[in-house]
C-alpha angles and dihedrals in degrees: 000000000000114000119189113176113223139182104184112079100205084069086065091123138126103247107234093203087067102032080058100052089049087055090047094064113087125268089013103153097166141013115203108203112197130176126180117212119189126185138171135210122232151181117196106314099336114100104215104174144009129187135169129212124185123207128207143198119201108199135179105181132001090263097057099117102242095214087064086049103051126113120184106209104192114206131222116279124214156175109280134176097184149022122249126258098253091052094050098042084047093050088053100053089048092045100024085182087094143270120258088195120113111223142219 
């Protein structure tokens, strides 16, 4: 498993350097490339709405071109009041003037 957390969606990629590496080990036959994305909708300071959505890459050899693997799984959205705990510690650590979001 390699996890690499990212926030800028153009970066929604499988990484060849470790989809290789995974190939390189002996009797690999697939490597599965997920990545989880969640996002929340807000006004001001009033958080509306969060979702989450996985992507996930499908490959049988180094060479399989991700973007005809890939396979795009929504979540399911819904009403939300607060961050959770993990977002808004993790905003805070990025932007340590504070956090104006209430949590879960």
């Amino acid at each position: 498993m390699f996890d690499r957390p990212t926030v800028d969606p153009s970066l929604s990629t499988s990484d060849k350097r470790v989809v290789n590496k995974a190939f390189d080990e002996d009797k690999t036959a697939k490597v599965v490339v997920r990545m989880r994305f969640h996002s929340y909708l807000v006004r001001g300071i009033q958080v509306l709405y969060e979702n989450d959505l996985v992507v996930q890459w499908t490959l049988s050899s180094p060479s399989d071109d991700p973007d005809r693997t890939r396979d795009n799984q929504p979540g399911k959205g819904r009403q939300a009041s607060a961050l959770s705990r993990e977002h808004h510690d993790a905003l805070v650590d990025k932007f340590p003037n504070g956090s104006v979001y209430s949590t879960k």
